[in-house]
C-alpha positions as CSV (number, residue, x, y, z in Angstrom):
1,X,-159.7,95.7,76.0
2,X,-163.6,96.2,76.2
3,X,-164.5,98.3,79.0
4,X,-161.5,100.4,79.9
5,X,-161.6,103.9,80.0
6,X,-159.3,106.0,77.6
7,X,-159.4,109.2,76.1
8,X,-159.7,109.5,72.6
9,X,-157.2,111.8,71.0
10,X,-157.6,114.9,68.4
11,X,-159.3,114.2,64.9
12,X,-157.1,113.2,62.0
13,X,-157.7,111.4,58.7
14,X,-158.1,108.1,60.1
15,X,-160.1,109.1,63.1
16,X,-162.3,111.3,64.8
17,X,-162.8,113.4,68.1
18,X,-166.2,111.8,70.2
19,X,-168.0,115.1,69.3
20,X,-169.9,116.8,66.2
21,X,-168.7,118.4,63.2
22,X,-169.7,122.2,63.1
23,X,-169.9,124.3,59.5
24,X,-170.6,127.5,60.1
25,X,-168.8,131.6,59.3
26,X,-172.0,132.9,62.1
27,X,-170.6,133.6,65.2
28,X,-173.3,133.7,67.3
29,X,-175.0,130.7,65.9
30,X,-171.7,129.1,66.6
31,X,-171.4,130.5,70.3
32,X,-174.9,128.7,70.2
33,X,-174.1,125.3,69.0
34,X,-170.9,125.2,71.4
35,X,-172.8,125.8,74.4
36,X,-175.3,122.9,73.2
37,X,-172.4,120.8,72.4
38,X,-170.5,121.5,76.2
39,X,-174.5,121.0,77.7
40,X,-174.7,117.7,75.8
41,X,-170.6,116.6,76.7
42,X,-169.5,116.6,73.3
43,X,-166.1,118.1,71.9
44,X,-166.9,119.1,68.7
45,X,-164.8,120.0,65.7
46,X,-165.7,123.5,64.2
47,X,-165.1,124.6,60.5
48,X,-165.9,127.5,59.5
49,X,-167.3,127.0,55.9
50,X,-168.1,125.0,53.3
51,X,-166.9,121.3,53.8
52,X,-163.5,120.6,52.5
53,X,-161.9,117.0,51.5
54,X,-160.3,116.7,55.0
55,X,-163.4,118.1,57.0
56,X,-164.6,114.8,58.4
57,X,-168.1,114.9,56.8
58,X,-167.8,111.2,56.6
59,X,-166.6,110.3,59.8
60,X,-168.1,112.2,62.4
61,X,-171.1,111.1,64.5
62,X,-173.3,114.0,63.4
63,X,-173.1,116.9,61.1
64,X,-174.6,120.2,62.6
65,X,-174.7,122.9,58.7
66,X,-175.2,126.5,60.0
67,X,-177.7,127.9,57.5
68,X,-175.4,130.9,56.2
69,X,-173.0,127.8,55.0
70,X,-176.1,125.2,53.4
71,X,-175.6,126.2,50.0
72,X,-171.9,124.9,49.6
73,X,-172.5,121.9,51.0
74,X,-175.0,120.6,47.8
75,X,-172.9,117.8,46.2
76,X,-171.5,116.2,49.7
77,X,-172.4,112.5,50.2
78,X,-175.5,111.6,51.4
79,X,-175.1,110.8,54.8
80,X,-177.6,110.5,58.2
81,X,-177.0,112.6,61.4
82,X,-176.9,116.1,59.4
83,X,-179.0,119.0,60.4
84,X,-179.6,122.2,58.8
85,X,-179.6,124.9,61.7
86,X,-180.2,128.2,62.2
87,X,-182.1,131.2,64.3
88,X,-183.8,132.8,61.5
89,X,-187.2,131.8,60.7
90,X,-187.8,133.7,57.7
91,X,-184.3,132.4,55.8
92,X,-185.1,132.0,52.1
93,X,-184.3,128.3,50.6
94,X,-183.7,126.9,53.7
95,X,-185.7,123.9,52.6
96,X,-184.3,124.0,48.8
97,X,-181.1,123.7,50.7
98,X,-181.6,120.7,53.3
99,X,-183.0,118.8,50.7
100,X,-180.1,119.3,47.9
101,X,-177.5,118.5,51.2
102,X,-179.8,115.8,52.3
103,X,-180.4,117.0,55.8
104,X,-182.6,115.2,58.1
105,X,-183.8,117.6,59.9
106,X,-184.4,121.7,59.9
107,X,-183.9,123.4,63.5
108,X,-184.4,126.5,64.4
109,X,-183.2,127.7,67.5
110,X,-183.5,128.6,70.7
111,X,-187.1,126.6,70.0
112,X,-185.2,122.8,69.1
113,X,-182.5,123.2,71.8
114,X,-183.2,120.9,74.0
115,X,-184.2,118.3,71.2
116,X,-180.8,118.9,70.0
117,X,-178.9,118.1,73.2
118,X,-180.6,115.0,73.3
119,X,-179.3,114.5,69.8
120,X,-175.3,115.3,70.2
121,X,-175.5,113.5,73.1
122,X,-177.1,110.4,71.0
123,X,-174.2,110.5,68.8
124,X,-171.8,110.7,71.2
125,X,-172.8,108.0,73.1
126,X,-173.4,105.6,70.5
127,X,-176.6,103.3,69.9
128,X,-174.8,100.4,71.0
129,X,-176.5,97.9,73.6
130,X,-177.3,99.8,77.3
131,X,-175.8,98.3,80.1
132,X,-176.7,95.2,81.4
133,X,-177.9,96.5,84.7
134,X,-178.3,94.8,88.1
135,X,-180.3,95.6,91.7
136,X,-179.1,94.2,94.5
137,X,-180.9,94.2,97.8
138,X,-181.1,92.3,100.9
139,X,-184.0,90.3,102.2
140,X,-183.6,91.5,105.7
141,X,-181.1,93.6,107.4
142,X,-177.1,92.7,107.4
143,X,-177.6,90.1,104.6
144,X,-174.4,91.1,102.9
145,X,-176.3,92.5,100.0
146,X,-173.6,95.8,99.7
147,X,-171.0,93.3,99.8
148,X,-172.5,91.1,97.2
149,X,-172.7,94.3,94.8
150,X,-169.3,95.7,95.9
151,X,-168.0,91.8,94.5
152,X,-170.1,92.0,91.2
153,X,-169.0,95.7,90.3
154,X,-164.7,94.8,91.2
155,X,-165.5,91.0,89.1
156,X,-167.2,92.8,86.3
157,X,-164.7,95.3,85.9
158,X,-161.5,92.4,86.3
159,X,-162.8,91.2,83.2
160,X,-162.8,94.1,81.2
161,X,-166.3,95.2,81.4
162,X,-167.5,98.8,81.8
163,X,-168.3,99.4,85.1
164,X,-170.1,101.2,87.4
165,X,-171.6,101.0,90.6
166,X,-173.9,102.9,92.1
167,X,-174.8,103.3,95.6
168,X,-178.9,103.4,96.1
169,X,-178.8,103.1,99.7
170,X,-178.4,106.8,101.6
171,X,-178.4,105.0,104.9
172,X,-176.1,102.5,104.1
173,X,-172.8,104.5,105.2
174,X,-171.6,105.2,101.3
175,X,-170.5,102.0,99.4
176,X,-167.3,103.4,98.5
177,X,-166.0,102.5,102.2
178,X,-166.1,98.9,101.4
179,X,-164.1,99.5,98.3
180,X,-161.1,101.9,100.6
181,X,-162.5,105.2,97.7
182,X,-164.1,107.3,100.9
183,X,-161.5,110.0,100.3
184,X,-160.9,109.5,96.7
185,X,-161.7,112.9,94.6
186,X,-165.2,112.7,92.6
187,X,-168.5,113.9,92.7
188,X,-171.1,111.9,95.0
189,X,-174.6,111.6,95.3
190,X,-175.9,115.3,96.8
191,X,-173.7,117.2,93.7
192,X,-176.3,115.4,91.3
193,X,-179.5,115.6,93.8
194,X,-181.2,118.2,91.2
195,X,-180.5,116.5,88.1
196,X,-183.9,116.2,86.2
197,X,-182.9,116.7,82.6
198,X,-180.4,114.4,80.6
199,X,-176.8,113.8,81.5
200,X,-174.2,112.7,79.8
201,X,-173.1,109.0,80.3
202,X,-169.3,110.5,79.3
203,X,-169.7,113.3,81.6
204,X,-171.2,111.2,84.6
205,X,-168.5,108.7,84.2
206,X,-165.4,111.0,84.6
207,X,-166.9,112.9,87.1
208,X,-167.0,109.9,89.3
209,X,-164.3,108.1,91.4
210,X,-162.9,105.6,89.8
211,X,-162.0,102.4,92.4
212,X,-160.6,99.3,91.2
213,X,-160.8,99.5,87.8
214,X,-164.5,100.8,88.1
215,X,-166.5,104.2,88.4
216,X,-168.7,104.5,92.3
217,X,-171.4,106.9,92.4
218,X,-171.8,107.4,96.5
219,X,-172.9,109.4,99.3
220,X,-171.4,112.4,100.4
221,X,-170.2,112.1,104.8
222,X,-172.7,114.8,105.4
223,X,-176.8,115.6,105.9
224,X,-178.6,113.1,104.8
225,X,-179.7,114.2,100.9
226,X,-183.4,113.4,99.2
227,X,-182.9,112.2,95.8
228,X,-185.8,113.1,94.0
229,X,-187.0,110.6,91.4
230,X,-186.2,112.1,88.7
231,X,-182.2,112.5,89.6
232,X,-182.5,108.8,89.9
233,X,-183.7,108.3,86.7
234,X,-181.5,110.8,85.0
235,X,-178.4,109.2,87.0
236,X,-179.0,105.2,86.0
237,X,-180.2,106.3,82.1
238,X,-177.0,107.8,82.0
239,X,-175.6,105.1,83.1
240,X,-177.1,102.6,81.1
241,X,-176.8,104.3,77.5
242,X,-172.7,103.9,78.4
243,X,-173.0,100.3,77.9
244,X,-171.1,97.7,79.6
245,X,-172.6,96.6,83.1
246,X,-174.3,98.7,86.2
247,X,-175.1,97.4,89.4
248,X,-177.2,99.2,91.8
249,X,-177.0,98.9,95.8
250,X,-181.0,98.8,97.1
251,X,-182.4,99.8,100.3
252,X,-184.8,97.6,101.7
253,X,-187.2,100.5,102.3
254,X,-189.1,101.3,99.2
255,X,-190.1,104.7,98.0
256,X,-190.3,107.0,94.7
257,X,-186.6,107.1,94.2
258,X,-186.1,103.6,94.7
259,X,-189.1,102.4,92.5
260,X,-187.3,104.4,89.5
261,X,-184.1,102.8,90.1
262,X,-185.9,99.0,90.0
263,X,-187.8,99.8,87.0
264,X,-184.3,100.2,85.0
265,X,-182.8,97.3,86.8
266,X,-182.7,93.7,84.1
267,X,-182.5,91.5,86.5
268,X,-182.4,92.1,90.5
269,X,-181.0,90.1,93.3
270,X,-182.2,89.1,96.6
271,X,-179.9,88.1,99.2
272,X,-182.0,86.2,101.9
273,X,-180.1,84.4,104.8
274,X,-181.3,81.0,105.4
275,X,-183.3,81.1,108.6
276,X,-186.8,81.3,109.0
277,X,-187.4,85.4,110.2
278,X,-185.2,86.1,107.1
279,X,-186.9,84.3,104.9
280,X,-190.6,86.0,106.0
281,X,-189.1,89.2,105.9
282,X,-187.6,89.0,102.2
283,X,-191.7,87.6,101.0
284,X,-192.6,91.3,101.9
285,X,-189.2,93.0,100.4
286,X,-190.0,90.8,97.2
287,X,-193.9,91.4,97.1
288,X,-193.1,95.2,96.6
289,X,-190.4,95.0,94.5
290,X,-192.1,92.4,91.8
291,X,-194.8,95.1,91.5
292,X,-192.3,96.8,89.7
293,X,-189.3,94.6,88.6
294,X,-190.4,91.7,86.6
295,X,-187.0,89.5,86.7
296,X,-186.5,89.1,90.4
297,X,-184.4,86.7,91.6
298,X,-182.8,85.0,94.6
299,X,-179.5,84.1,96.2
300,X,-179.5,82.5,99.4
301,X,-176.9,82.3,102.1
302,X,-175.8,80.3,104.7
303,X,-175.3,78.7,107.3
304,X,-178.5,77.2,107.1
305,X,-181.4,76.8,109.9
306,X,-181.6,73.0,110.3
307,X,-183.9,71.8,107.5
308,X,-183.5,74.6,105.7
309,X,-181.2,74.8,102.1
310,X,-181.3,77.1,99.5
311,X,-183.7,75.3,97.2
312,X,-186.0,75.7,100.3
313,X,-185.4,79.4,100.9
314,X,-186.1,79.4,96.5
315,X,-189.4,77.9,96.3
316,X,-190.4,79.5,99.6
317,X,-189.9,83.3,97.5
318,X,-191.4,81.5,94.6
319,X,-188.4,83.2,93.1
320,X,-185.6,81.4,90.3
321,X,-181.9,80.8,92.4
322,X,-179.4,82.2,91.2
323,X,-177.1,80.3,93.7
324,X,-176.0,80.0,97.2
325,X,-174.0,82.9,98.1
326,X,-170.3,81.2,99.2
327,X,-168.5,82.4,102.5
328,X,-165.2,83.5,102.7
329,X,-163.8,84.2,106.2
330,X,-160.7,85.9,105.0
331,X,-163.1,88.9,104.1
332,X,-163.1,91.5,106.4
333,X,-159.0,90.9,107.2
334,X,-158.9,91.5,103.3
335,X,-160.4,94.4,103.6
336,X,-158.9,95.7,106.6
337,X,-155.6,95.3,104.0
338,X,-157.3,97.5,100.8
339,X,-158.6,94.5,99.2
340,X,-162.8,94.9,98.2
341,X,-165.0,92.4,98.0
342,X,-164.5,90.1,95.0
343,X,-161.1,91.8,95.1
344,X,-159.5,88.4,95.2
345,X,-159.8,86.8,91.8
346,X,-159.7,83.1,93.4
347,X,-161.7,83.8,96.4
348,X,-165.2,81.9,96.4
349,X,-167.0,85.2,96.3
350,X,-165.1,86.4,93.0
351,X,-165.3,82.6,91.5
352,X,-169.4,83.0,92.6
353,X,-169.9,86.8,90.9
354,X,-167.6,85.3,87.5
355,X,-170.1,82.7,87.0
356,X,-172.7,85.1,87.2
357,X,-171.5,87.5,84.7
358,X,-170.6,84.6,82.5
359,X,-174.6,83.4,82.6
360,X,-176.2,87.1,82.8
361,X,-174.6,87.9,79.2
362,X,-177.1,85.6,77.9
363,X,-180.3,86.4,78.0
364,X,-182.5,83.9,80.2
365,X,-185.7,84.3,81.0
366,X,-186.1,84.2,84.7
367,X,-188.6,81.3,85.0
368,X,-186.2,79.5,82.8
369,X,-183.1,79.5,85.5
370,X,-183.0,76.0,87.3
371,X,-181.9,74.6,90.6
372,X,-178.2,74.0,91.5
373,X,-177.6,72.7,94.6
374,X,-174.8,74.3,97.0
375,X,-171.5,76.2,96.4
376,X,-172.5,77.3,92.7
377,X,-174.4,79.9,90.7
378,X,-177.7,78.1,88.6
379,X,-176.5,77.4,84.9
């Protein structure tokens, strides 16, 4: 089933292990290309030598040829993601030899390691389409926007998509409360506060709690910790190269960390209450967000100030509707029992975050989402 988590097994004929093949007899260029490898999250498979029939030259994601071992590996298929590396600079033929193997590249190291990181961890993770990633965020204080996010993440992840959830909010209280995980084991927000170089999106994901079928990123239940920027960034692009879906709890508070997240965000969602003083509060919440987020969006929610509807609250933002945002009074009883937001497949709230998903895997362009009028999300 797409989206679940599993752990692929040791190579064999048919298959392969997530991580690079090695060839190599040096041992300290080896020691060097592991340590890359565990930097970059990949398990690799190591050979010392020249390629054999069993050696996986065809199926791994990327080939890494120690110099000493290029010149038996002329006559191999022709293949991409091979690299010809080495730590000597003066090595004779090392150009003869990439090109008779058909290397793409020549490293030399400790100068291309960090390019090469980036590579294994390429290959690991696939090429496949990023996440589809959401923002959530309220228009005004206690507008059930962690809620709302807590529902997507557990509906998302019911119907076998890859999820995770991450908690954007450091004064929110930690989303994983509302999904029971406050004690569950798993690294939170401060153990990835210095992060300003690439993660892995396998590494990020099993380091996390995993809730409900899903994977929360949170904050810790001490001092309040800066996220710098560039942890944000390094955090969601990890995120997002897993594939699958993200959603992202907002503050309503703009500042450098937050403006990262929403410039990674497809599509964000405004949760506005439908009364007047919320309504003026989310114009200035969206006017700072649309200067960075080009697909905003709203949801309203009831109950309603007299005259008031969600179409109202919609052309009020100048903003598509998404839908109006259902109640469901059994909620916080639910909760009180272990069951999260959304956590009841025929609930309105799950039926409401369904119908979302089922629209936001098809690309729609924002000014392109109509009116629907209450109870439903716009088709």
């Amino acid at each position: 089933m797409a989206g679940s988590f599993t752990d692929a097994g040791p190579s064999s004929a048919e298959g392969w292990r997530d991580g690079p093949l090695i060839l190599t007899e040096d041992p300290g260029l080896l020691d060097d290309l592991l340590r890359l490898c565990a930097a970059a999250g990949a398990v690799p498979e190591v050979q010392h030598g020249p390629p054999g029939e069993r050696s996986g030259w065809d199926r791994a994601p990327m080939v890494l040829v120690g110099d000493d071992t290029a010149r038996g590996c002329r006559g191999m298929p022709r293949r991409p993601g091979v690299m010809l590396v080495g730590r000597d600079r003066e090595a004779p033929d090392v150009w003869r030899h990439a090109v008779e193997m058909g290397a793409e590249y020549v490293l030399r190291l400790p100068d291309s390691e960090a390019w090469l990181v980036d590579q294994i961890a390429n290959a690991v993770e696939g090429v496949g389409r990023p996440a589809l990633t959401v923002g959530v965020m309220g228009g005004r204080g206690g507008s059930g926007a962690s809620t709302l996010a807590c529902a997507l993440a557990v509906t998302a992840a019911r119907s076998g998509r890859r999820t995770m959830l991450i908690d954007g909010d450091p004064l929110g209280g930690g989303i994983d409360v509302l999904l029971g995980g406050e004690e569950s084991e798993g690294l939170r927000w401060p153990d990835f506060a210095r992060s300003k170089g690439r993660l892995g999106g396998g590494a990020l994901e099993e380091s996390l709690p995993a809730l409900h079928g899903l994977r929360v990123l949170s904050w810790g239940r001490g001092d309040e910790v800066i996220v710098p920027p560039q942890a944000m960034r390094s955090v969601l692009a990890a995120a997002r190269r897993l594939g699958g879906v993200v959603v992202v709890d907002l503050p309503r508070r703009f500042d450098e960390s937050v403006t990262e997240a929403l410039a990674q965000l497809d599509v964000g969602l405004l949760v506005v209450p439908g009364e007047l003083r919320a309504v003026a509060a989310a114009q200035r919440v969206a006017a700072v967000a649309r200067t960075v987020l080009e697909d905003l969006r709203v949801i309203a929610r009831g109950p309603y100030t007299a005259g008031l509807d969600e179409q109202w609250v919609a052309r009020t933002l100048d903003l598509p509707l998404v839908g109006d945002l259902p109640m469901e009074p059994a909620l916080s009883s639910a909760q009180d029992s272990g069951v999260p937001p959304g956590g009841n497949s025929r609930g309105a709230l799950a039926r409401f975050c369904a119908a979302f998903w089922d629209l936001a895997d098809v690309p729609v362009r924002a000014d392109a989402v109509p009116f629907r009028s209450h109870g439903g999300v716009a088709a």
